[in-house]
TORNUDO-269167 format. One record per atom (N, C-alpha, C): residue in three letters; x, y, z. Coordinates in pm, whole numbers, plus 50000, padded with zeros to 5 digits. Each point is the difference from the previous one (the first is absolute). Example, Ala and Ser with C-alpha at 12.3 -4.5 7.8 and 13.67 -1.06 7.14 Angstrom:
REM TORNUDO-269167
ALA513194943150780;ALA499115011950000;ALA500905012050000;SER499655010549928;SER500825011950006;SER499235010950073;
END
This chain:
REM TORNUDO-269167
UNK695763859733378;UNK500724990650086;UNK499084988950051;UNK498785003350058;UNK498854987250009;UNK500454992449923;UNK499925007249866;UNK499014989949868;UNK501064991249975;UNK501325001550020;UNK501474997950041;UNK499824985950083;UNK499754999950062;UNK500544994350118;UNK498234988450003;UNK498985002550002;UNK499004990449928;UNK500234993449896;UNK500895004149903;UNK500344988949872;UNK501164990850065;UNK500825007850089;UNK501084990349986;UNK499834987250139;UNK498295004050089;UNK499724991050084;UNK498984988949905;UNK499675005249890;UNK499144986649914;UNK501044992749934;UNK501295008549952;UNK500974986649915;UNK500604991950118;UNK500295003750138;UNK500664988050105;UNK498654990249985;UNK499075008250036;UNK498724983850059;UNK500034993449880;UNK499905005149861;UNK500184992349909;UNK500664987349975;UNK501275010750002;UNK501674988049963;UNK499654987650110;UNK499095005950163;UNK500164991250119;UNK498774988149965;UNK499285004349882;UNK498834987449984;UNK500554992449907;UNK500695003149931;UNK500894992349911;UNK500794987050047;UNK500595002150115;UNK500634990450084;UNK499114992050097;UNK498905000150001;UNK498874994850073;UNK499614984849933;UNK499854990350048;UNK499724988049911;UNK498594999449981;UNK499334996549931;UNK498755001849930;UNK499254983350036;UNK498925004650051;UNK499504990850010;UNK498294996549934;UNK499305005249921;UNK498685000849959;UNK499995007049862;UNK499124995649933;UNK499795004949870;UNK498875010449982;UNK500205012449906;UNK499185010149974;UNK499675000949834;UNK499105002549972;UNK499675000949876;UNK499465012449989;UNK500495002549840;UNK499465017049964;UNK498845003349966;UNK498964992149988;UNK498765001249937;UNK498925001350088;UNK500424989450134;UNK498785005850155;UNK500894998950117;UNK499705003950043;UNK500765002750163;UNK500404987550057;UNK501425000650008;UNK500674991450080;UNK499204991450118;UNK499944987449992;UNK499334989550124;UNK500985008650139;UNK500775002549967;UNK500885002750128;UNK499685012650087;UNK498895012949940;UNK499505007750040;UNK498964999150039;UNK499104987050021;UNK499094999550030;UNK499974989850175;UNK500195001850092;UNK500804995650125;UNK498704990250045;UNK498665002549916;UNK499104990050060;UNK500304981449925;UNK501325000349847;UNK500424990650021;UNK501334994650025;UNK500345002750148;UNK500944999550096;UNK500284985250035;UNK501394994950005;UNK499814989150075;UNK499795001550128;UNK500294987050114;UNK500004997450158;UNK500655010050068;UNK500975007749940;UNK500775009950093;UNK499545015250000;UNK499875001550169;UNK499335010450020;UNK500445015149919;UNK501355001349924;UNK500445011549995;UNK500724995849804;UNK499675006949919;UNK500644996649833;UNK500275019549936;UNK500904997849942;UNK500955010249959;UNK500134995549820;UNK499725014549968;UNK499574994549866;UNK500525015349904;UNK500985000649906;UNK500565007949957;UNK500655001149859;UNK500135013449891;UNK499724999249907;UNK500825012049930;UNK500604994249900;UNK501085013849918;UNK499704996949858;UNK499715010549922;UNK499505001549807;UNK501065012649982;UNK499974995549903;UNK501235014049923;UNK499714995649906;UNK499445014349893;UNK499985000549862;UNK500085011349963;UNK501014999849898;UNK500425007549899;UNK499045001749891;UNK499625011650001;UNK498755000849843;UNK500635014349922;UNK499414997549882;UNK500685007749880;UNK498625004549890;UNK499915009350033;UNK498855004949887;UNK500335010949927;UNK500185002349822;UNK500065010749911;UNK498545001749971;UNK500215015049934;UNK498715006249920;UNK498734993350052;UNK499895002750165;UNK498725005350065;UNK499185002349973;UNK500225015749933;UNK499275011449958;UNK499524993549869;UNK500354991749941;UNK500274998249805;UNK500435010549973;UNK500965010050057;UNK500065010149920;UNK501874995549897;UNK500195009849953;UNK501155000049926;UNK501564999350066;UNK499985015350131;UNK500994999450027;UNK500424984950118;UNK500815005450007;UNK501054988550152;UNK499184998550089;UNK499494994450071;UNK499094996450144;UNK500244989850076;UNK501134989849992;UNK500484989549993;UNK499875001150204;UNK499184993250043;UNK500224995450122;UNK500494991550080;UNK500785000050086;UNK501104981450109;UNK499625009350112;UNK499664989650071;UNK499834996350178;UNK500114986650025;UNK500634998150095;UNK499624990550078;UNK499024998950145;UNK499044988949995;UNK499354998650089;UNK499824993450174;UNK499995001150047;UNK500704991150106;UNK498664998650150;UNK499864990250028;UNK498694995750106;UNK500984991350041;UNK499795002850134;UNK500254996350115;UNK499054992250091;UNK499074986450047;UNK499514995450067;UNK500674994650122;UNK499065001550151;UNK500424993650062;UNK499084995450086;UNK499384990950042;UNK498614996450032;UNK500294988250130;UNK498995000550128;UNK499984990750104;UNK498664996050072;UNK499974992649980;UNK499074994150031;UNK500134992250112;UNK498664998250092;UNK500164992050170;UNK498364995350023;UNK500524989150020;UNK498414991650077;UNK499865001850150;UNK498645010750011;UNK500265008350140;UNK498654985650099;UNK499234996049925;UNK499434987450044;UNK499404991649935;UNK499494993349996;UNK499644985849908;UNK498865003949906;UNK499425013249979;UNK499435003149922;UNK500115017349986;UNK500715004050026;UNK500585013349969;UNK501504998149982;UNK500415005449863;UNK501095004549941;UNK500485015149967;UNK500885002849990;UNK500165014849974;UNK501524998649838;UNK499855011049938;UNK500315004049889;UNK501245013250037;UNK501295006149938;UNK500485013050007;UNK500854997849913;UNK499765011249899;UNK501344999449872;UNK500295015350008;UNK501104999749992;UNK500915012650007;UNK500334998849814;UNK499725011649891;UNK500515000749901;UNK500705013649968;UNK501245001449929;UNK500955012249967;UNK500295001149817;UNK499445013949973;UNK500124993949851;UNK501165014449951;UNK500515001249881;UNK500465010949959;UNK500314997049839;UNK499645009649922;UNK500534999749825;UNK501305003050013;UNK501064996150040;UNK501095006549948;UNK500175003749894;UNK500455012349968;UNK500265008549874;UNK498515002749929;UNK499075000250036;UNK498645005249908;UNK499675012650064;UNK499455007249923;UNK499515015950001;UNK498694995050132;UNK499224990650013;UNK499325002950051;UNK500094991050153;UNK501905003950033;UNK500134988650118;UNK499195011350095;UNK499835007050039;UNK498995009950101;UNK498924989550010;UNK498984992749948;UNK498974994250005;UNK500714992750137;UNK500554994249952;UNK500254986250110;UNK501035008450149;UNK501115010449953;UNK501035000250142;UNK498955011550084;UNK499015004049984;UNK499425009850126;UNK499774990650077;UNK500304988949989;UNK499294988350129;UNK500854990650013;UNK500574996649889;UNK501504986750030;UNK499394987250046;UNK500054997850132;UNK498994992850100;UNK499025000049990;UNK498914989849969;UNK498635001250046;UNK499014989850064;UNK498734999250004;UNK499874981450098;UNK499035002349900;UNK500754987449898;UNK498914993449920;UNK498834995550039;UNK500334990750098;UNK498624988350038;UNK500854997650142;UNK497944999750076;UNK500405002850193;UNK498334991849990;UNK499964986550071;UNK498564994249984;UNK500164989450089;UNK498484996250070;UNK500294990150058;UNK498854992149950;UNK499834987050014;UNK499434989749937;UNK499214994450104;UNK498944997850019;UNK499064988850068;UNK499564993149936;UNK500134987050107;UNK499064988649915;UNK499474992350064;UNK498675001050036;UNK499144993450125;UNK499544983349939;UNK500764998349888;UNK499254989449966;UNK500674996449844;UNK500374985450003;UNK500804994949905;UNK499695008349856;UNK499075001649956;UNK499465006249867;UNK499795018850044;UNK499855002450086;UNK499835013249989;UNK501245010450071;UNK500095013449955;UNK501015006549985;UNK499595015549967;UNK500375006450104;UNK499885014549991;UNK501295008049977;UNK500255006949959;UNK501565010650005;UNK499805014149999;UNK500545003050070;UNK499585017750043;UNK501405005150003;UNK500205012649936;UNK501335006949982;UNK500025001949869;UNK501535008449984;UNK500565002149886;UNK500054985249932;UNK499664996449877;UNK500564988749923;UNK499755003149818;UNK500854988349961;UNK499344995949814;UNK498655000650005;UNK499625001649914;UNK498744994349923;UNK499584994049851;UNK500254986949983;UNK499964997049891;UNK498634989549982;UNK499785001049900;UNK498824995349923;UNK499764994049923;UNK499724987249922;UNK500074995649813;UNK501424998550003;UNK500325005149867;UNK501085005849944;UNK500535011549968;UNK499615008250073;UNK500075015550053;UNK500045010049913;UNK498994997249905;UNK499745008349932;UNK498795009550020;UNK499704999250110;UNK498685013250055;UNK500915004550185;UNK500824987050018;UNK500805003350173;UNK500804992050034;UNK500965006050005;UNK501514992150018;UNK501005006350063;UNK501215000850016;UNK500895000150142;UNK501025011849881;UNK499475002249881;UNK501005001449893;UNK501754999550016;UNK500614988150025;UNK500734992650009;UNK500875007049919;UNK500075001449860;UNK500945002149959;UNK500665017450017;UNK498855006450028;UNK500655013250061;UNK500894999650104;UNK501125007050057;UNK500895001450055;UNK499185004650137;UNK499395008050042;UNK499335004450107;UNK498514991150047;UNK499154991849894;UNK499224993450022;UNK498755003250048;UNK498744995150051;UNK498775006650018;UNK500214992850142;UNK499355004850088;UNK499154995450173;UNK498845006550003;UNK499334992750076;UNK498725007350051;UNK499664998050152;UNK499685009450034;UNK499444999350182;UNK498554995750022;UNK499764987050057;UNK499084996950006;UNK499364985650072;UNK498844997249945;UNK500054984650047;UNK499014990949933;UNK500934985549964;UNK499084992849936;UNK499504984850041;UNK498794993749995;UNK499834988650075;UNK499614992849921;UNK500974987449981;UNK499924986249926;UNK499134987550015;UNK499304996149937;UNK499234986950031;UNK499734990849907;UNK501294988450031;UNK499974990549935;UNK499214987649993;UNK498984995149960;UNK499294986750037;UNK499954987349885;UNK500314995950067;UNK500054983249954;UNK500554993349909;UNK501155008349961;UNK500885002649908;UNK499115000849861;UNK498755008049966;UNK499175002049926;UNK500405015749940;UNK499655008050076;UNK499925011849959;UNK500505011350156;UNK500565009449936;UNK500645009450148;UNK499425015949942;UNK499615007250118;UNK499925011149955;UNK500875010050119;UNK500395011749881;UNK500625011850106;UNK499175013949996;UNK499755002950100;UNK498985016350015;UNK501395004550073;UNK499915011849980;UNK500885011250030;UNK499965016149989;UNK500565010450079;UNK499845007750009;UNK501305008150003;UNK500445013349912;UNK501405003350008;UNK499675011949930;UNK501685009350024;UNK500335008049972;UNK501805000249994;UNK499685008049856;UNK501614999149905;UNK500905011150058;UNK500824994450034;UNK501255006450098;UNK500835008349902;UNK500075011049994;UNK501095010749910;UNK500815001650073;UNK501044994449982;UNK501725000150008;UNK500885008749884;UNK499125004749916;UNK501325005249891;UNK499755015550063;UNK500945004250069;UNK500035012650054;UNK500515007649892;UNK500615001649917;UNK500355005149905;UNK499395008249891;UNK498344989150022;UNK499245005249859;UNK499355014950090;UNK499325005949905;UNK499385011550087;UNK498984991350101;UNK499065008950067;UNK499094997450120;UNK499034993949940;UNK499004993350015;UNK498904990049992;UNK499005002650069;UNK498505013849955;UNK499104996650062;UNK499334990450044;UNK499254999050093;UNK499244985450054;UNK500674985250006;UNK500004989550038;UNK499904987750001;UNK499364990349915;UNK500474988849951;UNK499114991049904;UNK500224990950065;UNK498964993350064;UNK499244989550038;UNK499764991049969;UNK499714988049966;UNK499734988349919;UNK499254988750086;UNK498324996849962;UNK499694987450087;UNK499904991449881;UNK499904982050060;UNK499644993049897;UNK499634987550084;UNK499784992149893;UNK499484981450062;UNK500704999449834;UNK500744987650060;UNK500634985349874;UNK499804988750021;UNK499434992949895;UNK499644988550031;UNK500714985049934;UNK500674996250003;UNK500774985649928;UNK499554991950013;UNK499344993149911;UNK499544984850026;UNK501104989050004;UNK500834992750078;UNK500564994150020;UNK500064986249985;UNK498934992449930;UNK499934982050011;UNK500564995449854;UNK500554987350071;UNK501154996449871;UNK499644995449888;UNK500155010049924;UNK499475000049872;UNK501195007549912;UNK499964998649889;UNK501055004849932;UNK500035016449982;UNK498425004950008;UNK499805014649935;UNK499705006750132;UNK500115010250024;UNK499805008250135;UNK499285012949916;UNK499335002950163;UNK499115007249936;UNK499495014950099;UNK500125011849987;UNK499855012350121;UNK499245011949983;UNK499495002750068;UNK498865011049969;UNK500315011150115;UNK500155011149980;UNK500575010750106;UNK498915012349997;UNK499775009450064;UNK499615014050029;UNK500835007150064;UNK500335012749878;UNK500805015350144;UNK499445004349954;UNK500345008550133;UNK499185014849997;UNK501405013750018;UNK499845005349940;UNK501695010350022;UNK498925011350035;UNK500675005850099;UNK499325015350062;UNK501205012249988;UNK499825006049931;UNK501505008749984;UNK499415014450065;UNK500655002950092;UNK499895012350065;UNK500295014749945;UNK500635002549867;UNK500695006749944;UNK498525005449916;UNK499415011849999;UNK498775001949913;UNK500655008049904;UNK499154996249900;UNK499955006649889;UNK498895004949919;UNK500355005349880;UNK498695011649945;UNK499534991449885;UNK500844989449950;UNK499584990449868;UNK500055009949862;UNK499514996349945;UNK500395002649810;UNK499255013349979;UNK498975005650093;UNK499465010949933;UNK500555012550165;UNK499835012049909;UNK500645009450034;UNK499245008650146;UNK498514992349981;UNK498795005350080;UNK499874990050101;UNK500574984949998;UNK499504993450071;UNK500525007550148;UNK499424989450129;UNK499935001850124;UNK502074989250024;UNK500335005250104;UNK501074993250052;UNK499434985050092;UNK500464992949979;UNK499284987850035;UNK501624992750020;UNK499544988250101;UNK500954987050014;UNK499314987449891;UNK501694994149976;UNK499614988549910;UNK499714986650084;UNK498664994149936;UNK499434988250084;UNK500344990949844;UNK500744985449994;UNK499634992149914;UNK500024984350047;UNK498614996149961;UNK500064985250020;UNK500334991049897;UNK500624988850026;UNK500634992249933;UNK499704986849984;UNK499384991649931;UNK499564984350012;UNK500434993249866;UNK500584987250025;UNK500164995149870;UNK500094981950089;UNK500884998049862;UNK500584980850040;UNK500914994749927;UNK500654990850039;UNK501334997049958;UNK499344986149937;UNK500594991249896;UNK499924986049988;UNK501344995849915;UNK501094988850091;UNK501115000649964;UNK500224979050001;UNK501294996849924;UNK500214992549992;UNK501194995649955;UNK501394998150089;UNK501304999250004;UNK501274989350035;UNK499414994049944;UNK501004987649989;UNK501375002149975;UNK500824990750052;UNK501914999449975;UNK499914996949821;UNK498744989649969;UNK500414998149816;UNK498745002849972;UNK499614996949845;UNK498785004649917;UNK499695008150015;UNK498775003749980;UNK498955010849991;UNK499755009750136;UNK499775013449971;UNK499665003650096;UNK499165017149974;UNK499285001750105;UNK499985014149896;UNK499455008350177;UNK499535010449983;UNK499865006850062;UNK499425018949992;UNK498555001450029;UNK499165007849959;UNK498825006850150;UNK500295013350000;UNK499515007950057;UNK499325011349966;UNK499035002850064;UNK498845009849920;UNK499485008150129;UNK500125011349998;UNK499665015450091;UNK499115004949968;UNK499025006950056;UNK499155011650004;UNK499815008750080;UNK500105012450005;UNK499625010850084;UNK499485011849941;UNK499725000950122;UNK498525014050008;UNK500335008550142;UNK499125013649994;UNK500855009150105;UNK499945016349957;UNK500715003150158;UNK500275014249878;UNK501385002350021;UNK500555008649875;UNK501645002650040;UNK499855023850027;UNK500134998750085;UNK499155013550001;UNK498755002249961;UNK499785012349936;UNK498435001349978;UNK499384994449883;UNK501154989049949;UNK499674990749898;UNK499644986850041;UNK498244996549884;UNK500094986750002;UNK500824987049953;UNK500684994550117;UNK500654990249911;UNK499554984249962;UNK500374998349880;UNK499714986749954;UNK501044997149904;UNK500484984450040;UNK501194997449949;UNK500034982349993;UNK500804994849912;UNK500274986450003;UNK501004995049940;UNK501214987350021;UNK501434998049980;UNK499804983349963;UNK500354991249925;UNK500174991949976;UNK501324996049977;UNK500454984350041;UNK501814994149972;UNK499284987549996;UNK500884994849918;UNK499684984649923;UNK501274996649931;UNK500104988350066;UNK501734995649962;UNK499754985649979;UNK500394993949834;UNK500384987650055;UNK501684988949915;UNK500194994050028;UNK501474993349940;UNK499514987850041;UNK502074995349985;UNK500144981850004;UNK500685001250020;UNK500044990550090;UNK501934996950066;UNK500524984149925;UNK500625002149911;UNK500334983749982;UNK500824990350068;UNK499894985850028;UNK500414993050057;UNK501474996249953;UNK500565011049913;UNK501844996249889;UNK500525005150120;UNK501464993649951;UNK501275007950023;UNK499875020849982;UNK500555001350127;UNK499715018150030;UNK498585002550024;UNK499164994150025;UNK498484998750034;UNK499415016449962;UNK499984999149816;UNK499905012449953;UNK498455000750036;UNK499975014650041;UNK498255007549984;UNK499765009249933;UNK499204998249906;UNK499195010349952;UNK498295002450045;UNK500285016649970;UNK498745003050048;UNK499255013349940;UNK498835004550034;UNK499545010849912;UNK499125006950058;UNK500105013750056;UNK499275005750119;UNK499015015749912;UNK498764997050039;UNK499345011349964;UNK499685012850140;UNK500395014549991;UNK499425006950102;UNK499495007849960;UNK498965005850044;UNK498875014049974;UNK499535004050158;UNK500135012849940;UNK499265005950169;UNK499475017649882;UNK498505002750082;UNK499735010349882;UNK500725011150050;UNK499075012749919;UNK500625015349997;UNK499135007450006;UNK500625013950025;UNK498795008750027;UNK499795003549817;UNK498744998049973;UNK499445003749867;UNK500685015449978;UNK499075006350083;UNK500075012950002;UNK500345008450108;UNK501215007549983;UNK500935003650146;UNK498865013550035;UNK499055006749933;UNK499105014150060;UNK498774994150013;UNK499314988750010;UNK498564994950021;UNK499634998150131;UNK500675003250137;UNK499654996750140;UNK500084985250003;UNK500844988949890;UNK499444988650092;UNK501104994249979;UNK500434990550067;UNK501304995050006;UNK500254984649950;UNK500894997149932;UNK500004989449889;UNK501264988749996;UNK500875007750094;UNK500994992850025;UNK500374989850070;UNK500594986950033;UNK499574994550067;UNK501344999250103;UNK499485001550169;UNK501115001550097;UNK500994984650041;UNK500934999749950;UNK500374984450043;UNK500705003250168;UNK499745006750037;UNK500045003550219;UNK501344997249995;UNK500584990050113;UNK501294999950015;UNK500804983049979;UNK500265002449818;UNK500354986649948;UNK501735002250024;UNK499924984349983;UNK501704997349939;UNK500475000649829;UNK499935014949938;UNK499564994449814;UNK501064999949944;UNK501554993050087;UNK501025000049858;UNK499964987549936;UNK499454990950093;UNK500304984349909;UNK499164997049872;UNK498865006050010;UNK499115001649922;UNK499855007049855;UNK499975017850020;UNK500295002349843;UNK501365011849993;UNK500794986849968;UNK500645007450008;UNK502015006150050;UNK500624997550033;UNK501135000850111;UNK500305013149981;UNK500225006249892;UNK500155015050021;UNK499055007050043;UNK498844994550067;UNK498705005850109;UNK499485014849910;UNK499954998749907;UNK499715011849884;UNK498184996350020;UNK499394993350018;UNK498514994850007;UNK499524995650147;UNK498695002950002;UNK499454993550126;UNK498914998349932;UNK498904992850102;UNK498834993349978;UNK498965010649959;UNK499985012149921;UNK499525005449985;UNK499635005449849;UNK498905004549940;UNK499585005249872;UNK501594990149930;UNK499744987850023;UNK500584994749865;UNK499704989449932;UNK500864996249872;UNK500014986849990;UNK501414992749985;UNK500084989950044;UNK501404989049995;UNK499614991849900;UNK500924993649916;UNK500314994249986;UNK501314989149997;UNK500104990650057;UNK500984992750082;UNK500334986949951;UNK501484997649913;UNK499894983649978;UNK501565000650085;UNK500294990950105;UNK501084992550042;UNK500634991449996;UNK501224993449929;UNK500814990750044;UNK501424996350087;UNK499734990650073;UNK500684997750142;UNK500924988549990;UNK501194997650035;UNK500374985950038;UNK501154999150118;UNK500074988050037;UNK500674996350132;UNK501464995049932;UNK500635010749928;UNK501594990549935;UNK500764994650074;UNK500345002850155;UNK500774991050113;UNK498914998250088;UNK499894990350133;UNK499665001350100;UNK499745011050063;UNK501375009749989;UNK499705014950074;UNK499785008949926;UNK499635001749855;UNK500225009249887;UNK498294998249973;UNK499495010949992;UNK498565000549930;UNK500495014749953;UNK499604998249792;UNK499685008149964;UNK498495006349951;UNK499695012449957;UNK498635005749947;UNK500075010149911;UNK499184995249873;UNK500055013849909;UNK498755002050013;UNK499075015450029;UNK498785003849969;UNK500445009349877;UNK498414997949928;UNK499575009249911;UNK498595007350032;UNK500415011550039;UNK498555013349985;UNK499465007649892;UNK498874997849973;UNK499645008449886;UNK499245013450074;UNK499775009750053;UNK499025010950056;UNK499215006249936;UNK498844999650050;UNK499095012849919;UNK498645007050091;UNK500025012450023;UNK499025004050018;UNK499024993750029;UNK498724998950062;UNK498895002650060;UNK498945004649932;UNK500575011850052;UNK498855010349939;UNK501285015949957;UNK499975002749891;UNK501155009249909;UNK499905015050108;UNK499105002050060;UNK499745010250094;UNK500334997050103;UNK500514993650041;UNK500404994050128;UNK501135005450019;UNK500634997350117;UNK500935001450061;UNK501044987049947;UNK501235000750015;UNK501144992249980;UNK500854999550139;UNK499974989750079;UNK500194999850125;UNK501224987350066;UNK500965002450020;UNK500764993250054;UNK499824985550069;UNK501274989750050;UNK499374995250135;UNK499755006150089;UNK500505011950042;UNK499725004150143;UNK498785008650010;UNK499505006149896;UNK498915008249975;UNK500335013949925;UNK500954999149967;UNK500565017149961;UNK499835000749880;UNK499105006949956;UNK499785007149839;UNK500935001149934;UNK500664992149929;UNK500775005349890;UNK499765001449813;UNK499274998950060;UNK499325010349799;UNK498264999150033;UNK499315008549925;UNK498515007849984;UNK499875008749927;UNK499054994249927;UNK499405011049859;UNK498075000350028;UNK499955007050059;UNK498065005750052;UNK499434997649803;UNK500884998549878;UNK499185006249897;UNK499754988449940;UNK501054989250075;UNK500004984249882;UNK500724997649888;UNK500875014949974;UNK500244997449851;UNK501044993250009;UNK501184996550078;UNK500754994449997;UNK499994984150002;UNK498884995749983;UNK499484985949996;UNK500274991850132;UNK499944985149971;UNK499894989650127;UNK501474993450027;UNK501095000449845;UNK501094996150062;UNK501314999550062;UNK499924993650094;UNK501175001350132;UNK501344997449964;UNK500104990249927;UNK501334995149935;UNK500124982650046;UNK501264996550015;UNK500594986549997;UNK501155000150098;UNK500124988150099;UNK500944997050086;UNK500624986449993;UNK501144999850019;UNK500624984550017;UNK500914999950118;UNK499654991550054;UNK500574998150150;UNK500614985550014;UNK501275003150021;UNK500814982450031;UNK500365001950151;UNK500194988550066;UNK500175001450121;UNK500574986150022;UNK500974997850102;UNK500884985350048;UNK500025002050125;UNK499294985450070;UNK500364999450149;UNK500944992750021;UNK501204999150100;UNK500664988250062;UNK499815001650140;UNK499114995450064;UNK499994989850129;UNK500984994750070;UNK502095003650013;UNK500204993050051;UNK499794988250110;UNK499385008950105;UNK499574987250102;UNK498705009750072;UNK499744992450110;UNK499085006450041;UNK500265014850054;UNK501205002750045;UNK500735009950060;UNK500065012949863;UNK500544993649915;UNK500515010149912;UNK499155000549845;UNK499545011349922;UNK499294997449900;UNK500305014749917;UNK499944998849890;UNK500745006249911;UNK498725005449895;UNK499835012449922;UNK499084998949907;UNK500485011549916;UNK499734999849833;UNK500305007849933;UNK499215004149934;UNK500065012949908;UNK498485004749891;UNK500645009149940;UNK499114999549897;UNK500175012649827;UNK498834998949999;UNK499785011449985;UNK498915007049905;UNK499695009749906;UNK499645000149905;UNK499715011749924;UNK498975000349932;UNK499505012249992;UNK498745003949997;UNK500225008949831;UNK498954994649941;UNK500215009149837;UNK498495011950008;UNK500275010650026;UNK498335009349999;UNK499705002049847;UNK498494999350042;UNK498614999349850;UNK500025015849991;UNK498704995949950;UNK499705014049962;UNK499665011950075;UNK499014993150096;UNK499705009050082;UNK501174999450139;UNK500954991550013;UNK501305002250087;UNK500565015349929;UNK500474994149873;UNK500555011049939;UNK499375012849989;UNK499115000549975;UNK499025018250022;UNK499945003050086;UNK500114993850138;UNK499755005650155;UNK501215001650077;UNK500874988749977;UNK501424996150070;UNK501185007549903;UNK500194992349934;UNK501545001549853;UNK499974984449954;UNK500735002949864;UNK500214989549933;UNK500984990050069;UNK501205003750079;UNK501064987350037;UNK499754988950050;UNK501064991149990;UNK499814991350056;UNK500274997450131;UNK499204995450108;UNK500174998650167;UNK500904981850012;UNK500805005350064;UNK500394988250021;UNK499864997850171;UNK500414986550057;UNK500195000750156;UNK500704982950020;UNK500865005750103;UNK500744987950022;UNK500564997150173;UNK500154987150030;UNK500215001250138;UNK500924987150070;UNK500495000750050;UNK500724983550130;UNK499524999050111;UNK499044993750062;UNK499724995450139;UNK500514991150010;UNK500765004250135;UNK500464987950095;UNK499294996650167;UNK499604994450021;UNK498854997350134;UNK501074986850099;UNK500215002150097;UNK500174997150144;UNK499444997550092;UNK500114987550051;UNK498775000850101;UNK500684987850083;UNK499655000750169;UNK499674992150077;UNK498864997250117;
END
């Protein structure tokens, strides 16, 4: 009867945001301007609120043979307020409600229904500088090492605090300090806490190419024994340093390339690890302002899963569906991408995209690892070789207005060899409708 009577108080607020007039635009890729209350206009008090519903459809999961055919719908609920308490303190509060309707694993999300996304208040003693303390996002680059992961239904927060310093419209850096908030009550229990410090740095002067150099450090509280059977129980320490160099224009050329390294231990293993992405296209100046483009990714593997040392490389807490992938079958880990895209703008409000993925292994001993991190195929012997298979992903946005925005996707995924020896031969398909709301 609860569980009753909690669904049927999320479809009123629903249907009731529906009738709400919309006033601000949100985008799916980084966090809405409208959640961020430090850019507020003149009025002391802004109300800022948000409805997604998507329907997703995934067969042969498993790759296996029989029926597995999965439908849910997804549904997030935002509702966020923000208030200028004095001329250099602001405050932040988003109320978010999520539920799978119809999925096996709606338990994740209804043990909590309700939860407070983001609770923060903002100082700013000084035109360029900026502290924030509380629950909030954390995004980075292009969030492929830390991001808000947006397109998940429940999303990432962290408790913490980070302080901004912008100068001379040259270069800004952010140091920060946090810890990742577990909201999925559903999954089992979670020894320890993971932690995360860092400094980011953006060089900012107007120039066409931008350019960023970052350090984390992830402290995971959760110990472990690592790859050999004798080691000691230990916590995982890994540091993280790399740099971004990007260049993104509305037409021509553009490309965009990032390079990681880390070292550490992940339990009583030494770790050493490194991830490379390198992307570049053209946007032409025609009719439908077609782009093509061609993206390389690698991140290594553990050589050898019984040697005490660890080989894999941790991509912490990214956003990885835009990247390799939409059926999130890959993350930044023991692989390789290969990536060619073409894009075009056929109406004003119509942008379409076809990607092509090629996957392969790392290292053939490795692990085969999801976006989210979950093992789904491993062979310790290698014999099953390095390849992953092939994906094609189409996807259409319409933008009605700023209020209302529409998005669609196919994907299907064909498994290699080593899909097929670890997983099953079928074919995975996945399909979905977002619709996003906002004022």
């Amino acid at each position: 009867m609860n569980v009753l009577r909690a669904r049927s108080a999320s479809l009123i607020l629903s249907a009731f945001l529906l009738l709400v007039p919309a006033t601000a635009l949100a985008q799916e890729r980084v966090p809405p301007p409208t959640t961020d209350s430090s850019t507020a206009n003149s009025s002391r008090w802004e109300i800022h609120g948000s409805l997604r519903l998507r329907p997703e459809w995934r067969e042969n999961a498993d790759f296996q043979p029989a029926d597995d055919s999965d439908a849910f719908w997804g549904q997030q609920l935002r509702i966020g307020v923000g208030v200028r308490l004095y001329s250099s303190l602001k405050g932040f509060f988003q109320l978010q409600d999520v539920h799978l309707w119809g999925a096996e694993r709606d338990a994740v999300t209804y043990q909590f229904n309700v939860n407070l996304r983001q609770f923060y208040l903002d100082w700013i003693p000084r035109e360029r500088v900026k502290l924030r303390a509380g629950r909030q996002e954390l995004l980075f680059g292009n969030q492929r090492l830390v991001g808000p992961f947006g397109w998940d239904t429940v999303g990432r927060t962290f408790d913490g605090a980070r302080l901004t310093l912008d100068w001379s419209n040259r270069w800004a850096t952010e140091l920060f300090a946090a810890r990742l908030v577990e909201v999925r009550r559903g999954t089992p229990h979670r020894v320890g806490n993971q932690d995360l410090y860092g400094v980011y740095t953006r060089f900012t002067s107007q120039r066409p190419e931008r350019v960023e150099f970052y350090g984390f450090y992830l402290h995971d509280g959760g110990r472990g024994r690592g790859e050999l059977p004798t080691g000691a129980f230990r916590l995982t320490r890994i540091y993280t340093v790399g740099g971004r160099v990007y260049r993104s224009p509305a037409k021509g050329f553009r490309y965009d390339i990032e390079q990681a390294w880390q070292f550490g231990e992940r339990g009583d293993d030494r770790h050493r690890a490194a991830a490379l992405a390198a992307q570049v296209g053209y946007t032409f100046d025609r009719k439908f302002s077609p782009l093509v483009s061609f993206e390389y990714d690698f991140a290594t593997g553990d050589k050898n899963p019984a040697d005490g040392r660890s080989g894999e490389f941790h991509n912490l807490f990214p956003t990885n569906h835009y990247f390799y992938g939409h059926a999130d079958l890959m993350g930044w880990r023991n692989m390789h991408d290969f990536r060619a895209t073409l894009a075009a703008q056929l109406r004003p409000k119509v942008r379409v995209q076809v990607d092509y993925h090629r996957f392969l292994l790392a290292s053939r001993r490795g692990r085969w690892s999801s976006a989210g991190g979950q093992t789904l195929g491993f062979d310790p012997t290698g014999s099953s070789g390095r390849d992953l298979g092939q994906e094609l992903d189409l996807m259409a946005r319409i933008p009605l207005n700023a209020h209302v925005q529409f998005e669609a996707g196919y994907s299907l995924f064909v498994p290699g060899a080593f899909a097929r020896a670890t997983r099953g031969p079928e074919l995975h398909h996945f399909a979905y409708w977002q619709t996003w709301l906002g004022f």
